[in-house]
N, C-alpha and C positions, 0 to 999 in steps of 0.2 A: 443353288440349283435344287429344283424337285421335278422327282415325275412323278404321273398321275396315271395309275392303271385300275381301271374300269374293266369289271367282270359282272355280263347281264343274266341274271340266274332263270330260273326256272318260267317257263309258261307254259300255264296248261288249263285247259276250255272245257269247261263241263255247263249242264245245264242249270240254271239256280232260279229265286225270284225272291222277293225282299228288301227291305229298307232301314234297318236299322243295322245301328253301328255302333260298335264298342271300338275305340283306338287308343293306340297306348305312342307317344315317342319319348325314348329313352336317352337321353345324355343332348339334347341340343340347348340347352336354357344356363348363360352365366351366371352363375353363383360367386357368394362370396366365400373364401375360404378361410381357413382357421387350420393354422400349421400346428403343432405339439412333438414339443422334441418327446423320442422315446427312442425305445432301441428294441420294443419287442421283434420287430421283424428284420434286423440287423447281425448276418453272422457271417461268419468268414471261413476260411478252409481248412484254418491255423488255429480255431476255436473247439472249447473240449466237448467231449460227447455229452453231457448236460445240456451245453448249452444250444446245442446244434437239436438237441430234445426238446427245449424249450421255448424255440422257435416255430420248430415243426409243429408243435402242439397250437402256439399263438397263431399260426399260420391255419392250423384245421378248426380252431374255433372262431378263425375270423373270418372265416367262410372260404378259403384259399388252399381246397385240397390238394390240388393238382402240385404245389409247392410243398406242402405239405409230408405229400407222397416221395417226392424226390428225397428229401434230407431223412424220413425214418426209412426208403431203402436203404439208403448210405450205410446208416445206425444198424439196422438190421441184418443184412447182408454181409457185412465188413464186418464183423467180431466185436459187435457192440448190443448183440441180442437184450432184450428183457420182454419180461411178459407183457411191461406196459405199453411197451415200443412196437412188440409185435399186435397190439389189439388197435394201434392208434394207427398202426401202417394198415391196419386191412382195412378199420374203419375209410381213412382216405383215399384209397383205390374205388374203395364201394359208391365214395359221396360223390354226389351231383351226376351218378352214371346211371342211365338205363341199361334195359338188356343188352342190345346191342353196340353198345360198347365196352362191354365187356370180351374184353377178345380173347385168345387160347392161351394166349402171353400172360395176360392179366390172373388169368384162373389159376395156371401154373403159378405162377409168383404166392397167389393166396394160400395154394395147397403148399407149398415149401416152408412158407414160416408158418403157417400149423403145425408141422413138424418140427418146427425150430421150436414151438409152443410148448409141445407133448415132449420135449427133450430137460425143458424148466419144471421146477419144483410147482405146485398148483397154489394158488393165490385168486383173490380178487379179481384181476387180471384177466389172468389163463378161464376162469368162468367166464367173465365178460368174451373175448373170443370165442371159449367155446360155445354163447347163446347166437352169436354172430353167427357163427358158421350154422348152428341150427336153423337160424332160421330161414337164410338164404335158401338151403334144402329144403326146408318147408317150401319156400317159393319154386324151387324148385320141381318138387314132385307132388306139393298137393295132396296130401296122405293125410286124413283125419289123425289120427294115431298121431304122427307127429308132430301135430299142431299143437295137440294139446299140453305135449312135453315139451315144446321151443317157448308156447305162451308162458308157461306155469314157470319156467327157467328165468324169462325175462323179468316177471314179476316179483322173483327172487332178489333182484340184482337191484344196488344200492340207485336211489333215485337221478345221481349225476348221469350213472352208465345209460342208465334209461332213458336219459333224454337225449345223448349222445346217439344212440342207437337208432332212434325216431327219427332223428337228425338226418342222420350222414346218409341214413337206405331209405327214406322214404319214396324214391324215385321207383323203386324197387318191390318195394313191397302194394299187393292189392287190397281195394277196399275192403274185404272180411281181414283179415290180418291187420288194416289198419285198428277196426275196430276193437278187435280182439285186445290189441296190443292197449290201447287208449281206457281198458276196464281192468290194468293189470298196472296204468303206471300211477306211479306216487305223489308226482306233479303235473295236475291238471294243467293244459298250455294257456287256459282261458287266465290261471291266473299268476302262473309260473310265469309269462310277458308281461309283470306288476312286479315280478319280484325285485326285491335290493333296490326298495324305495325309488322305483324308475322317474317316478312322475314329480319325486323333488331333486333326481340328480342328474337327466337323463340331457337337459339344456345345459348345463354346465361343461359337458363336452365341446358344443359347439361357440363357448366362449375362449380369449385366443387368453393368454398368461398375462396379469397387468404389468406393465412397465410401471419402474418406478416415478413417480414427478421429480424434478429438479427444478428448482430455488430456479424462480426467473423473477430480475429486479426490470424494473421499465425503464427504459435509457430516458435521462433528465433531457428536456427539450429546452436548449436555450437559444441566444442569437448567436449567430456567427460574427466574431469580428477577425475580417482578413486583417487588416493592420494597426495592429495596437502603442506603432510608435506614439500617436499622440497621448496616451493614457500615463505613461512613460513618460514623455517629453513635459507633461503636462502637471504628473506629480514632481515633478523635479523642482519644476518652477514654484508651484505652492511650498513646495517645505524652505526653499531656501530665501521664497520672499515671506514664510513666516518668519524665518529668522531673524530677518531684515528687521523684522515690527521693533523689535528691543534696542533698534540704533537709532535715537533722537527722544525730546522730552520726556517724560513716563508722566502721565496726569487720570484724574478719574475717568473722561474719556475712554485713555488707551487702554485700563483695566477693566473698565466694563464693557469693552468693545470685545476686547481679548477671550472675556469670561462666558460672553455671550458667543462668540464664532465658534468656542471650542464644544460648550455645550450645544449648541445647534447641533454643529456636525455631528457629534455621539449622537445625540436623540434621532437625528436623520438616518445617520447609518443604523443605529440599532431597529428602528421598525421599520426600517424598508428593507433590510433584509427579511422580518418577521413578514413582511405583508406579500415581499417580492418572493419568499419562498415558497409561502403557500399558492402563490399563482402559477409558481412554477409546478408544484406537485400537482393541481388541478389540469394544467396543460396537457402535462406529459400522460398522465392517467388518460386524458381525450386522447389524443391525438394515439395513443395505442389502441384505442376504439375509434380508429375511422381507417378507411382500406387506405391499403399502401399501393405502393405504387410496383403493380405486380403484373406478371406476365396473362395478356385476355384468357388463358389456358388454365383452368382452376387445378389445383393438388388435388393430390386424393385426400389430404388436411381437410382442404375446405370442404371436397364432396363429404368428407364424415363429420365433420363438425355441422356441416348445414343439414344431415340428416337427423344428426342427435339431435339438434333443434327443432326439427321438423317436427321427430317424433316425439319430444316434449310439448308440445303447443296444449296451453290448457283449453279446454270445453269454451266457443263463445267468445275467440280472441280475435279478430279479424285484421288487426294492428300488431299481432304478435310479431312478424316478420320485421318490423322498423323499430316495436318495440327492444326487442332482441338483437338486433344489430351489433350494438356496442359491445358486446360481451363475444358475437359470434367474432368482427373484428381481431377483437383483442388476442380469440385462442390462434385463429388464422394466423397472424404477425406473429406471434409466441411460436408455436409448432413447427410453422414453416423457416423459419428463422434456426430455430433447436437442429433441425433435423435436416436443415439445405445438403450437408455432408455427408449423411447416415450410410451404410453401407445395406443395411439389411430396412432400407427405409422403407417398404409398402407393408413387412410384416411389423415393422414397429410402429404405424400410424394406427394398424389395426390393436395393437396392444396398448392402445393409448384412448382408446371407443370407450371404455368404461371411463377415464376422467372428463370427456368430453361429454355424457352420459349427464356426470353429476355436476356440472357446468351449466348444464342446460335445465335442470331439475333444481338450481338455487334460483336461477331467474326466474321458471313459473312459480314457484314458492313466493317471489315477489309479488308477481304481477296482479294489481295493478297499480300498486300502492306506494311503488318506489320506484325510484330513475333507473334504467335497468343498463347502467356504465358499470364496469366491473363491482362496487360497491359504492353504496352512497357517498357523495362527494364530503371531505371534511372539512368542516365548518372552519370560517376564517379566521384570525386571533382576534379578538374582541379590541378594538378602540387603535389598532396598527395603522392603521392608513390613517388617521385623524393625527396621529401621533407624530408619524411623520411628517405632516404637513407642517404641525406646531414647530418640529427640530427645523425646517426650512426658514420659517417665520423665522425664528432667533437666530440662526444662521445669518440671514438678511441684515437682522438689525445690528447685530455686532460687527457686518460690515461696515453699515453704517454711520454706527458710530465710531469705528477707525477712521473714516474716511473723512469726519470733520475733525477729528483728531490729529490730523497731516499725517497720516501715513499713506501716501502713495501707494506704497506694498498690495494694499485691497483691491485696486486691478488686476497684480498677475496671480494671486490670493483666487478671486475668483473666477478665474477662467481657467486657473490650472483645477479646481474644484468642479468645475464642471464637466471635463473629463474624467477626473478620479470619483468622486462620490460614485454616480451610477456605476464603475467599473469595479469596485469595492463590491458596491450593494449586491452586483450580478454572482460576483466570485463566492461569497459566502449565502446567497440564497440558492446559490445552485449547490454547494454542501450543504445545506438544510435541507432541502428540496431532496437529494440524494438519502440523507437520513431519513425521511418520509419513506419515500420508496421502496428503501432496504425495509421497514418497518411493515408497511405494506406488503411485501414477498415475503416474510418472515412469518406472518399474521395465515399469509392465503397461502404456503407451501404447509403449515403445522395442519388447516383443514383437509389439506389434500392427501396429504400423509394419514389422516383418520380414515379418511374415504378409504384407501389403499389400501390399510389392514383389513378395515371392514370387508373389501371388495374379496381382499385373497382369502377370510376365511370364510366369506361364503361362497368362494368356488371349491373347497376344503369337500374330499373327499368327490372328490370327481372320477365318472364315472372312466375305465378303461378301455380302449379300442375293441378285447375283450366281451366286456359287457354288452357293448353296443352290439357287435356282432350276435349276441345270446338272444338279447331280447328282439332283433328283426326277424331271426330263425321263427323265433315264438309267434312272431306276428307274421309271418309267411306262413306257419301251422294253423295257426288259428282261421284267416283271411280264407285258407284251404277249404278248411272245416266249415266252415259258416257258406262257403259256394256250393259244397258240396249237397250241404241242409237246404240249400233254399233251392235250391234246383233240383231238390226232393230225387234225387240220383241213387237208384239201389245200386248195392255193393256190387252183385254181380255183372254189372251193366256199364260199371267204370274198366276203360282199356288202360288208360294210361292218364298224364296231366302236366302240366307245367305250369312254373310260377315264375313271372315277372315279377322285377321289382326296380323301377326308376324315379329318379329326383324327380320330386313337382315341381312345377315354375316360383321361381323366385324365394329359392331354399335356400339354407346357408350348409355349407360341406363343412367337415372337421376331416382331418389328415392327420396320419401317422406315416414315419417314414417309411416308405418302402407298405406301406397299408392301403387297404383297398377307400376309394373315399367315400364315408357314410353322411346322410344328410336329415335335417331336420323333419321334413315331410317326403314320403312316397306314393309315390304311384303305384300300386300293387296289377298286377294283373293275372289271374286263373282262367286255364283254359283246359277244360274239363273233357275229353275226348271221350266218347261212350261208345257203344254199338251201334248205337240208334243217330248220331249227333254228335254236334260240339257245341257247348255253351262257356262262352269266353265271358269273363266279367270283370271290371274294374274298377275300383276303389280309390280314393284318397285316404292315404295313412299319415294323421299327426302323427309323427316318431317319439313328441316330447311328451304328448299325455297317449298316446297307446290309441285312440281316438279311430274309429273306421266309420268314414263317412263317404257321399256322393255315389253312392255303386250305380252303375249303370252296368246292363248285360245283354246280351245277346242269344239265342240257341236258333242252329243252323244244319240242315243237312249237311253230306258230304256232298250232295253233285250240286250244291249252291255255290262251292265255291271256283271262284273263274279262273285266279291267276294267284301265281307269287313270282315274285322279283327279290332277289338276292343282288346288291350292288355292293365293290369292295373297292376300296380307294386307297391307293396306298402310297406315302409321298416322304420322300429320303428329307430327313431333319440332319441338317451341318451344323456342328458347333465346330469352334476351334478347340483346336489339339485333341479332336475327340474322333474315334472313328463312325462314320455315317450308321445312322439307324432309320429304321423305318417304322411310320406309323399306321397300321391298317387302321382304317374306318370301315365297316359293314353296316347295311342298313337293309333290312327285310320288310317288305310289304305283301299284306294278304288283303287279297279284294274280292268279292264276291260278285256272279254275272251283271250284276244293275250298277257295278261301278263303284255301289260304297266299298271301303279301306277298312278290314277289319279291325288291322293291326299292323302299326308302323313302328319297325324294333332300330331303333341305333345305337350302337356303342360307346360314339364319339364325346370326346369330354370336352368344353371346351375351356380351355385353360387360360385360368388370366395370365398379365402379363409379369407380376413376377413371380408366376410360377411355371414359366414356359421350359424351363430346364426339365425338369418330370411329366411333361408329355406324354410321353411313350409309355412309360411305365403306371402313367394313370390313366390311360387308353384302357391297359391290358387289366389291369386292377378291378376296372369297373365293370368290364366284359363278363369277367370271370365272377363277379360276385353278383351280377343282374342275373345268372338263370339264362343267360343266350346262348353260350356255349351249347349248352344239355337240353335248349328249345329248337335251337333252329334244324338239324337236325330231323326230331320229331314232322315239323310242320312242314318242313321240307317234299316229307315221304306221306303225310294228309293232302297237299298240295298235288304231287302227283299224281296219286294211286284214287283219290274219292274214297269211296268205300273200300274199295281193297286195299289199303292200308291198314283193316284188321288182321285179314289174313296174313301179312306182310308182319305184321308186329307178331303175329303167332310163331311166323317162321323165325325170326331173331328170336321170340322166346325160346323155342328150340334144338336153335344153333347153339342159343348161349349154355342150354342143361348139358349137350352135349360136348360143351368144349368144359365147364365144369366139374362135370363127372370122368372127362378124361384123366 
C-alpha cells in the first residue's frame, strides 16, 4: 500500500515579457551505480567519542551539515568539548544557512560553545572559531574597522581552515567580503579544484572494486547414449569369441590374421581417439559460442557484456556485431551460468565490467585477421584421421584372413567391435578432449588473473567520498565565480545567490554507505539575485576532468516572473519486518509571464532495482547535498514578493543581527 499527497504551492501573477530560458531538472534520469563498501558515515550510539568526531567531520566535508551538526552537538554539549569540535560544530550550524535561518535557538547554541571555547586552552582551533565568529560580526554590523581585523585574522589562518571557512559561510557572507576573503586565501579555488591529481584519480571513484575471475572449464559436448547395454553386451561377445580363436587348427593364416585384427584395432583406437578428441575440443569450444537456450528476457550479463562490446567496436567495422558474436556468447553462458545463484548478483555483474572490458579489447585487437571464437581454433594432429582409417583397413583384413582360416569367431568378433570400438574411442577422446579444455581455462584464467592485478593497481589510490565531496565544493566556488565575472555583477549590487548542482543525463553515480550519491558529470546551476535582477545560468560539469562547458543564461526582472509551483509527493515504502517509511519527492517550477520554465528543481532519485532498499535515504541524501534545501526557500520569497523581496531579505537580515546579538 502507498498514499500519495500532493501539496500545490505558490502562485503568484506579475507583469513580465521575454523568451529565453535557462532550466535545470534535478534527480529524474537512471544512472548506473557503483556501490563501495566503507564505514565513513557509519556510527552508532555505543561508539567512542572519536569516532562519532570522525564522522561528524566525514559528514560536514561531505557536504551533509545538518548531520553533521547533530553528532558534534552530542560531542559538544555532553562532556566531550574540544576546540576542534567546538569550531567544526559552528562551522555546521552556519553551512548551507542563510540569514533567515538562522533562528534565536541557533544563535544561542553558537554563543554557548564560544564560551565553551574561551573556557579551553588557545590552539589552532580556538583561532579558527574565533576568525569565524569575527566574521559573522563583520556580516553582521558592517564596520570598516572590523573588516579589516576578521580579513587580516583569516589570512593568518593555515590554508585547510581557509577553505573550510569559504566553504561552510558562503551563503553568508557578501560580495566585498567575498572578495576581500579570495586576496587573503592560500588556495586559489581555480586550482585548489585540480588538486590531489583530480584528473588522474577522480574516474576511479566511479569504478565499482574487481571481482576476482574463477577457472571456468567448458563442459565437453559429446553424444548421449541413453542405453549402453549393447556396448556391454557387445564387448562380451567379442572378448569371449576372441578367446574362442585358439580352439581349432593354428596355421599361418590364423597368425596373421590374429596379428593383423590386433594391430588394426590398436591403430584404430589410438588415432581415433587422437582425431575424435580434437573434434571434440573444437565442438565444445563452438558450441560455448553460440546462444543457449535462454529466457527472451536478457540479464543484466548480457546487457554489460553487449555494452562492453559495443563500446569496444574498432573505427570502420560494420560486421563487428557477428564478428564478435562468439566470444560475446561464450562470456554470456560463462557469467550467467557462474552467477544464476549469487546473492549480491546485480553488484557483482557490475564488478565483473572490467573483465568483460578486456574481453572485448582482445577481440578488437584481433579483428580482422582472426576467427573471433574465444581463441583461434587448434590445429588437428597431423596424419590422425588417415591413420585411423589405415588401423580399419588392417582390422578388416585380419578379419579376413580368419575368416578363410575357419574361424567362425569373426562374426561375433565383428559385430561385438562395432559396438565397442567407437564407444572406447568416445570414452577416452572425451578425456582428452577434457584435458584440452582444462588446458585451455588454465591458459585464459593465468591472462585474466594479469588483467586483474593490473586492473586493481590501477584503481590503486582512489580517490575518497571525502575528496569527491572537496573538489565539487571547488567547483560550485569556482562555476560561482566565473557567473559572477560574466554577468559583470558589482559587489554592492549582489543581495544574495544560490547554487544548484544535479546529475546530467546519463551519468554514472558512485555510493558510500549511508553517503550522499556523487556523480560523474553535473549540472551546475547559479542564480544570482541582485537589486536590479536575477540572472540564473547553467552549465555542464565534467566532474572527471574539472571541465565547465554548455553555459547558457538568462537575466530577468522581478515583475517578469509569473508563477512558482511547489509540488510534494510522498508515498509510504513497505518492507518486511520493517516499520513503514516515507519517501517525499518535491519538485519546484519557476515560470516567467510568456510561459517559458525558468527552473525545474527535483529531488527525486531514481533508484534501480537492486538498490531499492536505500530509497529513502538516497532521496534525502541527494536533496541535502543538491542546494534545494537552502534554495527553495529563497525562491520561494522571489516568487512572492517581485521586487519586495529585497526589502524582505533586509528584514531577515535584521532579525537575524538581532537574535545574534542577543
Amino acid at each position: 500500500m502507498s498514499g500519495d499527497t500532493i501539496i500545490e504551492g505558490i502562485e503568484n501573477e506579475n507583469v513580465a515579457s521575454g523568451n529565453a530560458q535557462v532550466g535545470q531538472q534535478i534527480g529524474v534520469q537512471n544512472v548506473e551505480s557503483v556501490f563501495h563498501d566503507a564505514t565513513i558515515y557509519t556510527v552508532s550510539d555505543e561508539d567512542s567519542a572519536e569516532r562519532k568526531h570522525d564522522v561528524a567531520l566525514a559528514y560536514l566535508t561531505g557536504g551533509l551539515p545538518r548531520r553533521a551538526e547533530e553528532l558534534f552537538k552530542e560531542l559538544v554539549f555532553n562532556g566531550h568539548q574540544s576546540t576542534d569540535r567546538i569550531y567544526y560544530y559552528v562551522l555546521a550550524v552556519l553551512s548551507e544557512r542563510s540569514f533567515g535561518d538562522l533562528t534565536a535557538d541557533l544563535a544561542r547554541r553558537i554563543r554557548d560553545a564560544g564560551k565553551l571555547c574561551a573556557s579551553l586552552p588557545e590552539d589552532e582551533w580556538s583561532r579558527a572559531h574565533g576568525v569565524v565568529r569575527s566574521l559573522i560580526e563583520l556580516v553582521r554590523s558592517a564596520t570598516g574597522d572590523q573588516s579589516l581585523s576578521a580579513v587580516n585574522a583569516f589570512g593568518d589562518l593555515p590554508a585547510d581552515r581557509q577553505d573550510e571557512i569559504s566553504r561552510h559561510l558562503s551563503m553568508l557572507f557578501t560580495g566585498a567580503l567575498d572578495r576581500q576573503l579570495d586576496a587573503e586565501r592560500k588556495h586559489q579555488v581555480s586550482t585548489e579544484r585540480f588538486a590531489r591529481n583530480r584528473e588522474a584519480r577522480a574516474w576511479k571513484f566511479f569504478e565499482p572494486d574487481p571481482v576476482k575471475p574463477v577457472k571456468y572449464r567448458i563442459r565437453t559436448s559429446t553424444t548421449d547414449i541413453d542405453d549402453r547395454r549393447p556396448v556391454f553386451i557387445g564387448g562380451t561377445v567379442a572378448v569371449l569369441s576372441l578367446a574362442g580363436l585358439f580352439f581349432g587348427p593354428v596355421s599361418f593364416l590364423f597368425w596373421g590374421g590374429l596379428i593383423l585384427l590386433i594391430a588394426g584395432g590398436a591403430v584404430t583406437i589410438r588415432y581415433g581417439i587422437e582425431h575424435a578428441g580434437h573434434a571434440l575440443h573444437v565442438t565444445s569450444r563452438r558450441d560455448a559460442a553460440r546462444p543457449a537456450d535462454e529466457p527472451t528476457e536478457p540479464s543484466q550479463v548480457d546487457k554489460l557484456v553487449d555494452r562492453c562490446f559495443r563500446d569496444a567496436c574498432p573505427p570502420d567495422a560494420p560486421d563487428w556485431p557477428e564478428y564478435a558474436a562468439g566470444r560475446r556468447w561464450y562470456l554470456r553462458r560463462r557469467f550467467n551460468d557462474w552467477l544464476r545463484y549469487d546473492q549480491d548478483y546485480g553488484q557483482t555483474v557490475k564488478r565483473l565490467k572490467w573483465l568483460f572490458d578486456w574481453h572485448a579489447r582482445q577481440v578488437a585487437q584481433q579483428w580482422p585477421t582472426l576467427d573471433s571464437q574465444l581463441q583461434p581454433e587448434p590445429a588437428a594432429a597431423s596424419g590422425a584421421r588417415s591413420r585411423q582409417i589405415v588401423g580399419v583397413v588392417l582390422t578388416v583384413m585380419g578379419l579376413g584372413m580368419l575368416s578363410v582360416a575357419q574361424r567362425w569367431q569373426v562374426v561375433p568378433i565383428a559385430a561385438g567391435g562395432w559396438f565397442v570400438l567407437p564407444a572406447v574411442i568416445e570414452f577416452f577422446a572425451a578425456r582428452r578432449a577434457t584435458r584440452y579444455l582444462s588446458a585451455d581455462a588454465d591458459a585464459l584464467f593465468e591472462q585474466e588473473m594479469v588483467e586483474y592485478e593490473r586492473w586493481r593497481a590501477e584503481l590503486a589510490e582512489r580517490p575518497d567520498d571525502s575528496e569527491i565531496a572537496h573538489w565539487l565544493a571547488m567547483d560550485k566556488a569556482y562555476i560561482k565565480a566565473e557567473a559572477l565575472r560574466g554577468g559583470d555583477i558589482a559587489e554592492r549590487d549582489l543581495v544574495s545567490h544560490v547554487v544548484l548542482n544535479g546529475r546530467a543525463p546519463f551519468t554514472r553515480r558512485g555510493v558510500v554507505p549511508h553517503g550522499p550519491p556523487r556523480y560523474d558529470a553535473y549540472q551546475v546551476m547559479v542564480i544570482l539575485l541582485t537589486r536590479h535582477g536575477v540572472r540564473a545560468s547553467r552549465v555542464y560539469l565534467d566532474f572527471i576532468t574539472g571541465e565547465v562547458k554548455n553555459e547558457a543564461w538568462n537575466v530577468f526582472g522581478y515583475d517578469r516572473i509569473a508563477s512558482a509551483s511547489l509540488t510534494v509527493q510522498e508515498k509510504t515504502v513497505k518492507r518486511p519486518a520493517e516499520p513503514d517509511r516515507k519517501v517525499r519527492n518535491r519538485d519546484f517550477r519557476l515560470r516567467l509571464l510568456d510561459g517559458m520554465e525558468i527552473l525545474a528543481v527535483s529531488d527525486r532519485v531514481d533508484v534501480e532495482s537492486d538498490t531499492e532498499d536505500g530509497e529513502v535515504e538516497l532521496n534525502q541524501l541527494a536533496a541535502a547535498t543538491s542546494g534545494m534545501d537552502a534554495a527553495l526557500p529563497i525562491l520561494e520569497a522571489v516568487a512572492h514578493k517581485g521586487r519586495g523581496w529585497i526589502e524582505f531579505e533586509n528584514d531577515r537580515r535584521t532579525m537575524w543581527s538581532r537574535n545574534w546579538a542577543e
